[in-house]
Structure formats: C-alpha cells, structure tokens
C-alpha positions in Angstrom: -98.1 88.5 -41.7 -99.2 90.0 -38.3 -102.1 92.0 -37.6 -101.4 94.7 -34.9 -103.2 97.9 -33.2 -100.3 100.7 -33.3 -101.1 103.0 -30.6 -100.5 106.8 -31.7 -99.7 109.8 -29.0 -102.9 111.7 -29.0 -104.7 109.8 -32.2 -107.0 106.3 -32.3 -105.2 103.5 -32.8 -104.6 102.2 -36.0 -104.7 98.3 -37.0 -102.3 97.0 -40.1 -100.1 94.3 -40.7 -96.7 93.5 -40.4 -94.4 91.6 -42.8 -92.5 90.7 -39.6 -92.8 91.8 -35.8 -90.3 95.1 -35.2 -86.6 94.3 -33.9 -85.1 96.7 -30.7 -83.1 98.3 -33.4 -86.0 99.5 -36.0 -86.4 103.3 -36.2 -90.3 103.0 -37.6 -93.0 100.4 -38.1 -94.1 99.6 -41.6 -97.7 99.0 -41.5 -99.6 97.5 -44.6 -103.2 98.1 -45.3 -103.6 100.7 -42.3 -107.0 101.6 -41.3 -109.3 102.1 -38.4 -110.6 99.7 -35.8 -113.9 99.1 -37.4 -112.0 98.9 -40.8 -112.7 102.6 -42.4 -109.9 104.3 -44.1 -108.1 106.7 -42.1 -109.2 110.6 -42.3 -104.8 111.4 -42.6 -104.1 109.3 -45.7 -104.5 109.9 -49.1 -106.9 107.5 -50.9 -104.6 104.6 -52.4 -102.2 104.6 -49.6 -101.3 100.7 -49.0 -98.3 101.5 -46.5 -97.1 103.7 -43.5 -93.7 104.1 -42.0 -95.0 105.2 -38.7 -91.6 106.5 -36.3 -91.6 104.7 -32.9 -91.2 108.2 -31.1 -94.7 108.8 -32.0 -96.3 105.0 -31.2 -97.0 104.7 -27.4 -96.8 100.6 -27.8 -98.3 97.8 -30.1 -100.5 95.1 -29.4 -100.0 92.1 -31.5 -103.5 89.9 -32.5 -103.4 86.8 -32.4 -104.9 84.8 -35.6 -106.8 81.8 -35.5 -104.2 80.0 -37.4 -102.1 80.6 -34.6 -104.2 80.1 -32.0 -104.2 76.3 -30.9 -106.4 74.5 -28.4 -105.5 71.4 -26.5 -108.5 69.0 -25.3 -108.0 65.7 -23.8 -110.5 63.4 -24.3 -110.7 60.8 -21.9 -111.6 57.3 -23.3 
C-alpha cells in the first residue's frame, strides 16, 4: 500500500492509499480510506465510505509519500 495526496481541480487535496501506484492506461484512481490532510472525514462522502474511484480528468497530479519502511539511510562509519 501507498499513501498519496490526490490533488482535485478546485477542492483540497485528499490523502488515501493505493493498492498499487496508477498505470498510463487507468481511467480513475481508487483511493482507500480517503480523508483530509489532518485526517477528518471528508464533508462529500457519506459516512461509511471506505473507497473512491476518483476520474483522472478531475485530479490535477498525485504526490506519492514516502513511508518510513521505505525510506532507507546509508551511514558510514569510519573505524
């Protein structure tokens, strides 16, 4: 899984996750667990609502977090 911020023409960005990153080909992303920045639920979405299919003609681009899992750190330790 992949967190992300999906940018929306004229609304706040929204941060989900992604079973996998969207191919060229995809018509829509399909966000899990979508919700605000700060983590609130969205003011659009029904209570309950797990999962968007957001279409890419209304997403201005998508930023991809980076998890601490993934992030790795190289030291070298001189001896």
């Amino acid at each position: 899984m992949q967190t992300v911020y999906i940018h929306i023409n004229n609304e706040e960005a929204v941060m989900a996750e992604v079973d996998e990153l969207p191919q060229s080909s995809d018509q829509f992303i399909l966000a899990l667990n979508p919700r605000k920045r700060d983590g609130k639920d969205l003011h659009y979405l029904m209570e309950g609502v797990s999962k968007v299919m957001i279409p890419w003609w209304r997403i201005t681009f998508v930023e991809v977090i980076q998890t601490e899992q993934e992030e790795e750190v190289f030291t070298f330790i001189r001896e």
